[in-house]
LOFIKE-46427 format. One record per residue (C-alpha): y, z, x; residue number from 1. Coordinates in Angstrom, 3 decimals, padded with zeros to 6 digits. Each point is the difference from the previous one (the first is absolute). Example, Ala and Ser with C-alpha at 12.3 -4.5 7.8 and 13.67 -1.06 7.14 Angstrom:
2
kedo c2=-004.500 c3=007.800 c1=012.300 i=1 $
kedo c2=003.440 c3=-000.660 c1=001.370 i=2 $
***
This chain:
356
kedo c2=012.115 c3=014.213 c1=013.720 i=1 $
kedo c2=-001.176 c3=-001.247 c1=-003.088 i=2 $
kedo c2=-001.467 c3=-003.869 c1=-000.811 i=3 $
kedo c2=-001.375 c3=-002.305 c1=-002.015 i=4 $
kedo c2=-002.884 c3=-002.238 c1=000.766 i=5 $
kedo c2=-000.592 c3=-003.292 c1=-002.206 i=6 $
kedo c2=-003.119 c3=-000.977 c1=-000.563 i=7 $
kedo c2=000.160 c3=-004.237 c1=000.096 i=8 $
kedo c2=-003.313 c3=-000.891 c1=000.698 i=9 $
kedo c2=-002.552 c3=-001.484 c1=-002.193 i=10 $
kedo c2=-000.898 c3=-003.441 c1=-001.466 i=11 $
kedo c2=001.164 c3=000.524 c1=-003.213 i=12 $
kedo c2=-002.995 c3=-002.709 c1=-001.418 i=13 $
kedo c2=000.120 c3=001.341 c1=-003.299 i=14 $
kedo c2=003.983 c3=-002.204 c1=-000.384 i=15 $
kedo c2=-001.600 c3=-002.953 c1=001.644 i=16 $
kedo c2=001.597 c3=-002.757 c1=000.178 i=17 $
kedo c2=003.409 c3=001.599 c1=000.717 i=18 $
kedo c2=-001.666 c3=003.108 c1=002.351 i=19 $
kedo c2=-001.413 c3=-002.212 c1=003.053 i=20 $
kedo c2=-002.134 c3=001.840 c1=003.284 i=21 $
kedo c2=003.233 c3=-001.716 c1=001.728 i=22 $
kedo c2=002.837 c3=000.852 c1=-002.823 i=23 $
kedo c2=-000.714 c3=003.609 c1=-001.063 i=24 $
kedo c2=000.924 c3=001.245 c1=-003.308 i=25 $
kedo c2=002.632 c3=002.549 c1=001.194 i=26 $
kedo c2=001.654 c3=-003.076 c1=001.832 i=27 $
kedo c2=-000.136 c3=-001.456 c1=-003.784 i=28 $
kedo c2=003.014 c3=-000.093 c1=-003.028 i=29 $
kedo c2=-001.642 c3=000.398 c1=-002.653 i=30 $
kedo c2=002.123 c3=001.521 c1=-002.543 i=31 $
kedo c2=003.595 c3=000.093 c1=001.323 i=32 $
kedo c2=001.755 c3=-002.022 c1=002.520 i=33 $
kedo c2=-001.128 c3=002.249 c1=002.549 i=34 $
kedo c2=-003.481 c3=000.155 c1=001.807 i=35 $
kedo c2=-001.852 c3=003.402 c1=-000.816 i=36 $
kedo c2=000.100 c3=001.302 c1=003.804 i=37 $
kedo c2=003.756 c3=-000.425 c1=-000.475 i=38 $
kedo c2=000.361 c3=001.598 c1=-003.375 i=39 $
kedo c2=-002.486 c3=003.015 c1=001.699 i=40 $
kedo c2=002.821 c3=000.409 c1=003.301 i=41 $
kedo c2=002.721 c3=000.006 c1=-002.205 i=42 $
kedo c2=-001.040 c3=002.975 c1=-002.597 i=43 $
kedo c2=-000.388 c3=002.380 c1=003.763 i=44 $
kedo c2=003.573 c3=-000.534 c1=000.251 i=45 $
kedo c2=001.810 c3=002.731 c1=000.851 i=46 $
kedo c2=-002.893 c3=002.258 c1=000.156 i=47 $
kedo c2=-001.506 c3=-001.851 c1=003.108 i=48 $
kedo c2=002.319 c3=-002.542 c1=002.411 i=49 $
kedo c2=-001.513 c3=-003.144 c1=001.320 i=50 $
kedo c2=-000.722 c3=001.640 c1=003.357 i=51 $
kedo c2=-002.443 c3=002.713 c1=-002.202 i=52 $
kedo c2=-001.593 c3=-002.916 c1=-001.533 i=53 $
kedo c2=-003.386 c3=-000.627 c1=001.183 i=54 $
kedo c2=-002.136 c3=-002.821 c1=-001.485 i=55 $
kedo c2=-003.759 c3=-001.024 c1=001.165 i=56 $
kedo c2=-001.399 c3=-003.568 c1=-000.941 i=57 $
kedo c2=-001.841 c3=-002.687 c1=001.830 i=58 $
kedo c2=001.710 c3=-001.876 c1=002.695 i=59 $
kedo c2=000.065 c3=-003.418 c1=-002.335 i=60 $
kedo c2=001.730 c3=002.053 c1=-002.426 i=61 $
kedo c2=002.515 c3=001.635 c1=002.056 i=62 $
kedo c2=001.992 c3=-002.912 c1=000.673 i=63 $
kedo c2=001.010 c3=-000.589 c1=-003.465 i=64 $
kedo c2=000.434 c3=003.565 c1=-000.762 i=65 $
kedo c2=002.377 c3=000.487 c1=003.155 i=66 $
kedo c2=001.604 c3=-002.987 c1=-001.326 i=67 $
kedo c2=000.672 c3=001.752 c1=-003.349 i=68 $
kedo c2=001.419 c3=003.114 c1=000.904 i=69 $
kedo c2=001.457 c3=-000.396 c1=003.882 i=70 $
kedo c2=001.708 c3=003.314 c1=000.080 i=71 $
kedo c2=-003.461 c3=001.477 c1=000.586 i=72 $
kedo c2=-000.091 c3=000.262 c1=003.776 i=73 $
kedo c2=-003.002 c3=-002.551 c1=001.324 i=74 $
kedo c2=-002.058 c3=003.122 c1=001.833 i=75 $
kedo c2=000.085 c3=001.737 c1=-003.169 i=76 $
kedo c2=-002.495 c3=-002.847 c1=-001.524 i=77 $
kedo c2=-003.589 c3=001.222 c1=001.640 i=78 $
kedo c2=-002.663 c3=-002.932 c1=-000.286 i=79 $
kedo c2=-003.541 c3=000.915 c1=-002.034 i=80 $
kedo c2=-002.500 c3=-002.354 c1=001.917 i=81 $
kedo c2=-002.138 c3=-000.304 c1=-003.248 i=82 $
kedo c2=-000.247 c3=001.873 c1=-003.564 i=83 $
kedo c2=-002.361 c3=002.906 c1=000.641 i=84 $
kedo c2=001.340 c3=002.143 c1=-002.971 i=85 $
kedo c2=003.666 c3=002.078 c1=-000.142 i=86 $
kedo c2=-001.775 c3=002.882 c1=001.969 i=87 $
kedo c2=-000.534 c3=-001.746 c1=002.887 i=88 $
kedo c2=003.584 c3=-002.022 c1=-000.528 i=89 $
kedo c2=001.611 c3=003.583 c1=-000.687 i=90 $
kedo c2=-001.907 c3=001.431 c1=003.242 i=91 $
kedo c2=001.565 c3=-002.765 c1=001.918 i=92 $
kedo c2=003.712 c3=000.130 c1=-001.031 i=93 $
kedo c2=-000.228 c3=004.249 c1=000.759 i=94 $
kedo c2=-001.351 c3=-000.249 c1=003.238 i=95 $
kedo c2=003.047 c3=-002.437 c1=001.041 i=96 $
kedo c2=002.532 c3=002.184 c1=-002.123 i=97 $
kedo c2=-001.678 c3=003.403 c1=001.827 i=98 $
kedo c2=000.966 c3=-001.541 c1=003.192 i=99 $
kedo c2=003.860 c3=-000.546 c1=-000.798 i=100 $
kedo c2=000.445 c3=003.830 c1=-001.879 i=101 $
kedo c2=-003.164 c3=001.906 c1=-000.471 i=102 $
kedo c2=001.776 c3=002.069 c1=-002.147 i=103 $
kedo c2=000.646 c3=-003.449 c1=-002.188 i=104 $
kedo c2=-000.826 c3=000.565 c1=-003.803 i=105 $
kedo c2=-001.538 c3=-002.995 c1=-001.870 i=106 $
kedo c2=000.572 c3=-001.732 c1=-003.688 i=107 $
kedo c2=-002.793 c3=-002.302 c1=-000.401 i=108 $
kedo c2=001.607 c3=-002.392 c1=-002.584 i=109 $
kedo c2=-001.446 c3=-003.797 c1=-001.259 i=110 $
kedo c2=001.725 c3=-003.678 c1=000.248 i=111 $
kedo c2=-001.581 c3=-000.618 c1=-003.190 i=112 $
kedo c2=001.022 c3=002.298 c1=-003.057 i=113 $
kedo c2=002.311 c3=-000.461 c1=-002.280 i=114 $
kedo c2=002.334 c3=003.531 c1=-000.576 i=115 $
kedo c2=003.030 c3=-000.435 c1=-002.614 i=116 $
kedo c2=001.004 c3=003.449 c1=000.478 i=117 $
kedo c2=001.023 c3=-000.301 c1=003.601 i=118 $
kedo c2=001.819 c3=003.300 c1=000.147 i=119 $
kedo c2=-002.889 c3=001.810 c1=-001.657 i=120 $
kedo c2=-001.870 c3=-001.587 c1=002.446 i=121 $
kedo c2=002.334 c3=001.110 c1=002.953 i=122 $
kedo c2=-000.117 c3=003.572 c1=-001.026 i=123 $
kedo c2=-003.137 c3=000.592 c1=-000.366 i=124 $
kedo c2=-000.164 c3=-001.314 c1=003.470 i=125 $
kedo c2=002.218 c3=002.282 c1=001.116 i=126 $
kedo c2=-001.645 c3=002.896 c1=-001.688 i=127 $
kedo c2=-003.374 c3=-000.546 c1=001.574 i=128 $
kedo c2=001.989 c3=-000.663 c1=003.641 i=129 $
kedo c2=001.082 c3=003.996 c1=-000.045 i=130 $
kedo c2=-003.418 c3=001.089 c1=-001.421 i=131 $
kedo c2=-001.938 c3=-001.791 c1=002.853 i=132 $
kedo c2=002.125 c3=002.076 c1=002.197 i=133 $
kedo c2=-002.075 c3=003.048 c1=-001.308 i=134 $
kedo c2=-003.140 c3=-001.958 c1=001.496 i=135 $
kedo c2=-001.087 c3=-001.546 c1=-003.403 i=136 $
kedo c2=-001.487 c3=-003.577 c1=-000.640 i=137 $
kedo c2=002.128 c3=-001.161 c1=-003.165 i=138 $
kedo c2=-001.216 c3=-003.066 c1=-002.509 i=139 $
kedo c2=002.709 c3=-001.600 c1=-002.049 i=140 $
kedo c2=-001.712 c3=000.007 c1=-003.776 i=141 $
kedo c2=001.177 c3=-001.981 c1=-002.982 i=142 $
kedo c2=-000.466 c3=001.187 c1=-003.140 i=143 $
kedo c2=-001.626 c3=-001.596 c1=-002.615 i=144 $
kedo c2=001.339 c3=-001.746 c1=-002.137 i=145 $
kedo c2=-003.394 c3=-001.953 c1=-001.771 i=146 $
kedo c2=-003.405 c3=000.651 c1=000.614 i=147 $
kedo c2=-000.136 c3=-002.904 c1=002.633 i=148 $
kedo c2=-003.226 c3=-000.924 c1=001.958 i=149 $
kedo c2=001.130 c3=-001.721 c1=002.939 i=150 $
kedo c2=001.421 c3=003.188 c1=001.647 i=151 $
kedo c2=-001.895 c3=002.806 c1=001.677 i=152 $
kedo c2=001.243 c3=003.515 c1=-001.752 i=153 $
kedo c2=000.805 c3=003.701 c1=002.189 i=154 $
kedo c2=-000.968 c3=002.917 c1=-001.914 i=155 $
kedo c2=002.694 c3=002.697 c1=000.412 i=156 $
kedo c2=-000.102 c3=004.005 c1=-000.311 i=157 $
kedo c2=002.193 c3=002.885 c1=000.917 i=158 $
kedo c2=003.556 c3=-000.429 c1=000.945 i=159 $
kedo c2=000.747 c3=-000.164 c1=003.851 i=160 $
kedo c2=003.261 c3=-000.162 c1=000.705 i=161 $
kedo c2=003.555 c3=-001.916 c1=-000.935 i=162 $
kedo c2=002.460 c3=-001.867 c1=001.971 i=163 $
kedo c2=003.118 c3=-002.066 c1=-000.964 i=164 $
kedo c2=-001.076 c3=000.435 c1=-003.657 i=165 $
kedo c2=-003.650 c3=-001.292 c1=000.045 i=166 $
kedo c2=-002.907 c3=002.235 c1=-000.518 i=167 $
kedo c2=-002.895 c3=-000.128 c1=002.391 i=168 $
kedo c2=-004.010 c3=000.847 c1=-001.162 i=169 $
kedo c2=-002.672 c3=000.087 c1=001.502 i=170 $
kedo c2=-002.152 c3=-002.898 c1=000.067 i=171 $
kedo c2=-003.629 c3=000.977 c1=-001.001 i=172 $
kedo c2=-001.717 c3=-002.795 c1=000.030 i=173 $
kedo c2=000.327 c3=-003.775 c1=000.283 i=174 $
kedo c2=-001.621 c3=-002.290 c1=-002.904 i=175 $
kedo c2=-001.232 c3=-003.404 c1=000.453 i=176 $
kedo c2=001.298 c3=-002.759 c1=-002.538 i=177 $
kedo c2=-001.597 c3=001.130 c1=-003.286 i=178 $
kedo c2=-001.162 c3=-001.350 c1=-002.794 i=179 $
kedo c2=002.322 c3=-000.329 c1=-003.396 i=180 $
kedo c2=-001.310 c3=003.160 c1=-001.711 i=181 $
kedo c2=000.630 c3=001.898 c1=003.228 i=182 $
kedo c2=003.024 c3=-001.430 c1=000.175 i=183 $
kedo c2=001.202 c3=001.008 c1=-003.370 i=184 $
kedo c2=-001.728 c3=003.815 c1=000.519 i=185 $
kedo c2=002.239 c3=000.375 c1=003.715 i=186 $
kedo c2=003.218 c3=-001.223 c1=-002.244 i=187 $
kedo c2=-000.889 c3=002.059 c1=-002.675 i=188 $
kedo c2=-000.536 c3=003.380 c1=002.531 i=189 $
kedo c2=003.444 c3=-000.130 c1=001.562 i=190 $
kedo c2=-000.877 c3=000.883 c1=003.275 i=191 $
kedo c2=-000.702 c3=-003.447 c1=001.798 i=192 $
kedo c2=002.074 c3=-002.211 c1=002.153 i=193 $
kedo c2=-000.634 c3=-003.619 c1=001.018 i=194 $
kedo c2=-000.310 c3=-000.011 c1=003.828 i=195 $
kedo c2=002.298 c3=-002.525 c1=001.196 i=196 $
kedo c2=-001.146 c3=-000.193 c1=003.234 i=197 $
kedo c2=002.975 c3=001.461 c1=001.713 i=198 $
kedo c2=-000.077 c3=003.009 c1=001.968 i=199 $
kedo c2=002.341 c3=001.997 c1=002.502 i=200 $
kedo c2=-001.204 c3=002.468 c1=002.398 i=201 $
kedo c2=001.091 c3=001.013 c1=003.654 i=202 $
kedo c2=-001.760 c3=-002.499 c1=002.931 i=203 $
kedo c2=-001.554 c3=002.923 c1=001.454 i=204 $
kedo c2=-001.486 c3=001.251 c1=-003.087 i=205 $
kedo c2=-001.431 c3=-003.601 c1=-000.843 i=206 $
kedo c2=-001.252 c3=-000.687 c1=003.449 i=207 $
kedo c2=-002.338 c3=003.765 c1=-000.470 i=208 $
kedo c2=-001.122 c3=-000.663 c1=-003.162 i=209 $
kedo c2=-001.505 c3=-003.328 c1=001.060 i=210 $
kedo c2=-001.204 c3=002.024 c1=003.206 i=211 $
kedo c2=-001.735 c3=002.019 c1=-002.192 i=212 $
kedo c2=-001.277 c3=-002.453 c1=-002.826 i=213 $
kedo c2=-000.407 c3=-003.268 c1=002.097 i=214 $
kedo c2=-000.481 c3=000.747 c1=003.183 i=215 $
kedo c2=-001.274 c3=-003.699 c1=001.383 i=216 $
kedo c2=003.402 c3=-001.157 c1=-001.443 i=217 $
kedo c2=001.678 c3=003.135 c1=001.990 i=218 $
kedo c2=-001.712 c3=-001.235 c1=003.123 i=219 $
kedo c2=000.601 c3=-004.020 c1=-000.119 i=220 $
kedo c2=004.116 c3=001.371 c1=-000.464 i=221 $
kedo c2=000.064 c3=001.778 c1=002.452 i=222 $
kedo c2=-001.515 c3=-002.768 c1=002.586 i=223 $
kedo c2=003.133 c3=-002.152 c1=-001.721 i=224 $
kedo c2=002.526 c3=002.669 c1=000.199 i=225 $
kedo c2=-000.880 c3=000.178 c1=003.867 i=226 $
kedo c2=000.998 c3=-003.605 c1=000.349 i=227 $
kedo c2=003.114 c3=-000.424 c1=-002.213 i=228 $
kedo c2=002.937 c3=-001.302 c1=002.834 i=229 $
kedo c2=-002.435 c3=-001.382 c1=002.177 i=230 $
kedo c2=-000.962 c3=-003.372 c1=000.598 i=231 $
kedo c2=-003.916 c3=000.415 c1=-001.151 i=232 $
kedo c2=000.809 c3=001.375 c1=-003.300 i=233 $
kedo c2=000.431 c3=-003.752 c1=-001.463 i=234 $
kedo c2=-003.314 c3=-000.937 c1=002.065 i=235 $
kedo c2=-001.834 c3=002.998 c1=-001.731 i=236 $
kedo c2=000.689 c3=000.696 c1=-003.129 i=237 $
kedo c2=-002.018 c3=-002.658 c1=-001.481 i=238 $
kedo c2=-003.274 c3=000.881 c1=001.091 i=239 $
kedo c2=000.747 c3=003.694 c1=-000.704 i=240 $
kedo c2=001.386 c3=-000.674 c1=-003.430 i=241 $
kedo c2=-002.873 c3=-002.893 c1=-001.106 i=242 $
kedo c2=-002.609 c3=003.569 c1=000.522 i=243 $
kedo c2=002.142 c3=002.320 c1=-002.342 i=244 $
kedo c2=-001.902 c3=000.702 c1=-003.206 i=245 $
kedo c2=001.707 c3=-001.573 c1=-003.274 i=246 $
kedo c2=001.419 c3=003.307 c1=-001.757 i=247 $
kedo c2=003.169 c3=001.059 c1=-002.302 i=248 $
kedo c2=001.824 c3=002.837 c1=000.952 i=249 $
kedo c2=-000.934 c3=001.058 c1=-003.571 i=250 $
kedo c2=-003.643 c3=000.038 c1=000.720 i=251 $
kedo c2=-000.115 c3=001.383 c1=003.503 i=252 $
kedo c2=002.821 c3=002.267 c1=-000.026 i=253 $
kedo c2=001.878 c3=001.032 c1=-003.470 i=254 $
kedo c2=-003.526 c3=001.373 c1=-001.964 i=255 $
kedo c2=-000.800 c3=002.181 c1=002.738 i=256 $
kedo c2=003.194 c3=001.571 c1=001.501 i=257 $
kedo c2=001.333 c3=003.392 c1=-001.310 i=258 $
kedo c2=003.760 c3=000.624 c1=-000.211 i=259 $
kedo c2=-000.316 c3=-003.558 c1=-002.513 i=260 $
kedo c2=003.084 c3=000.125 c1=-002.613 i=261 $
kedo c2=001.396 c3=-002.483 c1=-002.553 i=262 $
kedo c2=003.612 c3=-000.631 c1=-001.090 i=263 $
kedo c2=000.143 c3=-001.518 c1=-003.319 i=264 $
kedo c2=002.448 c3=-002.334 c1=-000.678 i=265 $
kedo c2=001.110 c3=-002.255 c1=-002.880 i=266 $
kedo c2=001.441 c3=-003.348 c1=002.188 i=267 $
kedo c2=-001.070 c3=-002.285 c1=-002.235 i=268 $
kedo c2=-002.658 c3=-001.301 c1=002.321 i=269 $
kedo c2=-002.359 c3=-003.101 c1=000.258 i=270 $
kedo c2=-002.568 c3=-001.272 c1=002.610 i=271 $
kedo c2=001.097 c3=-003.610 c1=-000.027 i=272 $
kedo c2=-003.832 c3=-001.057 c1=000.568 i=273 $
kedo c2=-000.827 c3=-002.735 c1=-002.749 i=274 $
kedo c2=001.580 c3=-002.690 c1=-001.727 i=275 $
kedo c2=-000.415 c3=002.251 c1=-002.895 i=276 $
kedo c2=002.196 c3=002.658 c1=001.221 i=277 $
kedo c2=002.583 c3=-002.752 c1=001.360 i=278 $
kedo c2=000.322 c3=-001.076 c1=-003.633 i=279 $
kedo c2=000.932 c3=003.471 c1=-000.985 i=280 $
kedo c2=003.318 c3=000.073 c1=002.179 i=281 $
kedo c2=000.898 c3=-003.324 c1=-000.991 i=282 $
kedo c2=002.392 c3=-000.480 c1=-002.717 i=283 $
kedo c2=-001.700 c3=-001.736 c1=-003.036 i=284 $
kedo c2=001.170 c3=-002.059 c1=-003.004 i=285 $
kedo c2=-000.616 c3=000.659 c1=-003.575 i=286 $
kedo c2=-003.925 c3=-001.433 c1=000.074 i=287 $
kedo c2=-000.749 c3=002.049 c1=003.393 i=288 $
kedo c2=000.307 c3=-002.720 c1=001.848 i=289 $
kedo c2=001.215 c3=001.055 c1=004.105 i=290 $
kedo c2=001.407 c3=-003.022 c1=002.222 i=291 $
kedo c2=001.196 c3=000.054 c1=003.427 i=292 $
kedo c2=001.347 c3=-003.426 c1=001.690 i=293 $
kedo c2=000.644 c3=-002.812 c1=-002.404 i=294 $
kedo c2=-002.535 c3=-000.130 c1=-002.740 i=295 $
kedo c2=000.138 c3=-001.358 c1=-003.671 i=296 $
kedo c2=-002.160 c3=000.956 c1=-002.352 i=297 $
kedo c2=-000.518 c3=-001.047 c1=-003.943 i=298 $
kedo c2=-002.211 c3=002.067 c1=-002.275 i=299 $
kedo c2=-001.550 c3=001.744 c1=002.450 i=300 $
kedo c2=-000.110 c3=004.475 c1=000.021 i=301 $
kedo c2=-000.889 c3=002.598 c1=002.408 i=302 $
kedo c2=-000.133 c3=-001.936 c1=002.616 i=303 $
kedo c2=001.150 c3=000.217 c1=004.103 i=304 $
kedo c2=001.562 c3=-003.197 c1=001.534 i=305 $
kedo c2=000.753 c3=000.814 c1=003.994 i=306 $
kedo c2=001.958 c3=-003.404 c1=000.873 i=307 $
kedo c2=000.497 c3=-001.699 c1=003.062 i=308 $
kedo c2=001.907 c3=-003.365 c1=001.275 i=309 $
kedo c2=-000.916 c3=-001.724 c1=-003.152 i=310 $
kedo c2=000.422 c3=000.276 c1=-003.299 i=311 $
kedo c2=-002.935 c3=001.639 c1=-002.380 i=312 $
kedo c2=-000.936 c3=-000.958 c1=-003.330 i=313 $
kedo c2=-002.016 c3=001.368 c1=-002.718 i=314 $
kedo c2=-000.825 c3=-000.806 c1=-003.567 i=315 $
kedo c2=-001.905 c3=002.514 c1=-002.346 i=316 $
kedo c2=-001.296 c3=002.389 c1=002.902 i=317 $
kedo c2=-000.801 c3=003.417 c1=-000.958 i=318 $
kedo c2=-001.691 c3=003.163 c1=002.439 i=319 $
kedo c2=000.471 c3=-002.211 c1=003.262 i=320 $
kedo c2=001.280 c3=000.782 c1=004.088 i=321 $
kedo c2=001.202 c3=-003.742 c1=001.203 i=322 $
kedo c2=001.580 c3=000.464 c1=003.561 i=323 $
kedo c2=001.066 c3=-003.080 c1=001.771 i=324 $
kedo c2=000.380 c3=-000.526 c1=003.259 i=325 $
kedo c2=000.393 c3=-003.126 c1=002.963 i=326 $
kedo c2=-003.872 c3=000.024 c1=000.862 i=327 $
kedo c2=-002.084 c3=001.937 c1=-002.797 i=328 $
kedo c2=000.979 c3=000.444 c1=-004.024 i=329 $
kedo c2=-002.081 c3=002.631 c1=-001.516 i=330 $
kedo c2=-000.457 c3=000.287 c1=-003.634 i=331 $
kedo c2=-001.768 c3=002.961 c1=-001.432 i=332 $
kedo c2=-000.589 c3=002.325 c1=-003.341 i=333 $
kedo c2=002.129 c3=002.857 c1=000.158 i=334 $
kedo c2=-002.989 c3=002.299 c1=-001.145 i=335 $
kedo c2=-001.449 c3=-001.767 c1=003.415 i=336 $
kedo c2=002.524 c3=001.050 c1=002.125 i=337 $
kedo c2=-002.627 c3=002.837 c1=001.997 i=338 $
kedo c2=-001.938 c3=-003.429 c1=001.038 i=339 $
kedo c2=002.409 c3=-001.511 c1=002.520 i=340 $
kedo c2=-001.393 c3=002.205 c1=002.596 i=341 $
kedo c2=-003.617 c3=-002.125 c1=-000.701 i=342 $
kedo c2=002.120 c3=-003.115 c1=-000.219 i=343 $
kedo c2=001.135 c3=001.024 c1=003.936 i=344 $
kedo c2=-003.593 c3=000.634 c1=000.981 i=345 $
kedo c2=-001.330 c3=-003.092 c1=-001.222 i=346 $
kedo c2=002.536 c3=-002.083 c1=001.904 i=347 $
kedo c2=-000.600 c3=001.725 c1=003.050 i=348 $
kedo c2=-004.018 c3=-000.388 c1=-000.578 i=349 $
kedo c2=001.189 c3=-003.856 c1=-000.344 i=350 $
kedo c2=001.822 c3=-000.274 c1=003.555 i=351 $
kedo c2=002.980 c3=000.006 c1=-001.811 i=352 $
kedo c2=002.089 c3=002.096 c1=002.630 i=353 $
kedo c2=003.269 c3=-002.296 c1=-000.397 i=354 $
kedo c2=000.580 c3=001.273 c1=-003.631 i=355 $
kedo c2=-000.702 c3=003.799 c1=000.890 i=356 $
***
């Protein structure tokens, strides 16, 4: 059977003060009335039912997530102990999903993008769901659209295959964030995706290829999987998982496996990581100006007003991130938006653990 694995977890620092360690930013609505874990259930429908749906996050998370969307059945919610990177949080959801159909095939999806093509979305999806069937690891690729520099790029060569209308090509090699005349040179070339971070593959494939490429993590899953159903497994986990290595599944698995392919899709796509890229999906008056909440502004342009339970004001701003909320208003310049992840540290580094 085929399903779909959403990846909640993570901090999210880089929204603070909305994204909290105790109110993720998947749990968060931050440009429609609907949180982005719901908006991320909704576009599986029909393709996956509730009972298909698997979704890994931390155990303070879960309960506001559950709370969201409570057609997911509870044991389909597995618990990460701690962020150790999606490889190990991937590892974790296909041992328990090998255990209820080893035959299971996997869609690792996010809680945090946004995707306004939801049925390009869904059938690519569905594409790479028969082609994993043929034993293939399949990446979901966006294509370009500007030379951006916040996304890693696949480089892609030689057609594969084609299913439900999408064509598949092999991934040759994966390409860390680059630089802006990089950028500009992969756009230019044709032949480059953005890797979204979304992959489907069967559980038994996934589970050999991190055999083979990382085998400590192989070995601490397997002393997990042995557990799963029995009373210990909530006792042990922790001290297991606090000795995994910190590792993406892009790193330790996806630039070393063979049998790597890329569907590229136009789903008009965005990793909803900074206040920056927030601004971009919210609607914006004549001077650039975004607003969510109850704001008024006079003479101000290009700027982002994220409103709480008051009212916020503003006279003459111009380039600035002002998000209000009951314990913590930041203010920021919008060209300083890749800072809030500093602003996080230094709170922490001030015992400042009730605002994080």
């Amino acid at each position: 059977m085929n399903y779909a694995l959403i990846m909640a977890g993570g901090a999210g620092t880089r929204l603070w003060p909305l994204s909290r360690e105790k109110h993720s930013k998947p749990s968060l609505s931050l440009y429609s009335d609907q949180s982005m874990f719901q908006i991320a259930v909704e576009r599986l429908y029909p393709l996956f039912s509730p009972e298909q749906i698997l979704v890994v996050a931390s155990r303070e998370h879960i309960g506001d997530l559950a709370a969201q969307v409570p057609e997911i059945p509870e044991h389909n919610y597995i618990i990460e102990p701690e962020g150790r990177g999606t490889a190990s949080a991937i590892g974790l959801a296909a041992i328990h999903l090998a255990q209820r159909d080893p035959e299971a095939t996997m869609a690792v999806l996010t809680a945090d993008h946004h995707i306004g093509k939801p049925q390009v979305f869904r059938g690519a999806v569905e594409a790479a769901l028969e082609l994993a069937q043929q034993g293939y690891i399949i990446t979901l690729g966006i294509t370009p659209t500007w030379p951006s520099t916040d996304y890693g790029y696949i480089e892609q060569n030689g057609l594969v295959g084609e299913a439900n209308g999408y064509k598949a090509y092999h991934a040759a090699r994966f390409v860390e964030k680059p630089n802006q005349t990089n950028a500009q040179k992969m756009l230019s070339l044709g032949n480059y995706s953005w890797n979204s971070g979304m992959f489907i593959w069967k559980v038994s494939v996934i589970m050999a290829e991190i055999y083979r490429h990382m085998p400590e993590l192989h070995k601490s899953l397997m002393r997990i999987a042995s557990m799963i159903g029995k009373p210990e497994y909530e006792q042990e986990i922790p001290a297991i998982w606090s000795k995994i290595d910190k590792q993406t599944i892009d790193y330790g698995v996806m630039e070393h496996a063979e049998r790597v392919v890329v569907i590229p899709a136009v789903m008009d796509w965005m990793d909803v990581g900074t206040w920056l890229s927030l601004k971009e999906l919210l609607a914006m008056d004549e001077k650039g100006n975004s607003v969510k909440g109850e704001a008024l502004l006079m003479d101000s342009e290009n700027t982002l007003v994220m409103g709480g339970t008051r009212l916020v004001t503003g006279i003459g701003l111009k380039d600035l991130i002002i998000v209000d909320t009951p314990d913590a208003l930041m203010v920021c310049d919008l060209n300083q938006a890749g800072q809030v992840r500093e602003l996080v540290k230094l709170l922490k580094e001030q015992g400042r653990q009730d605002l994080i």
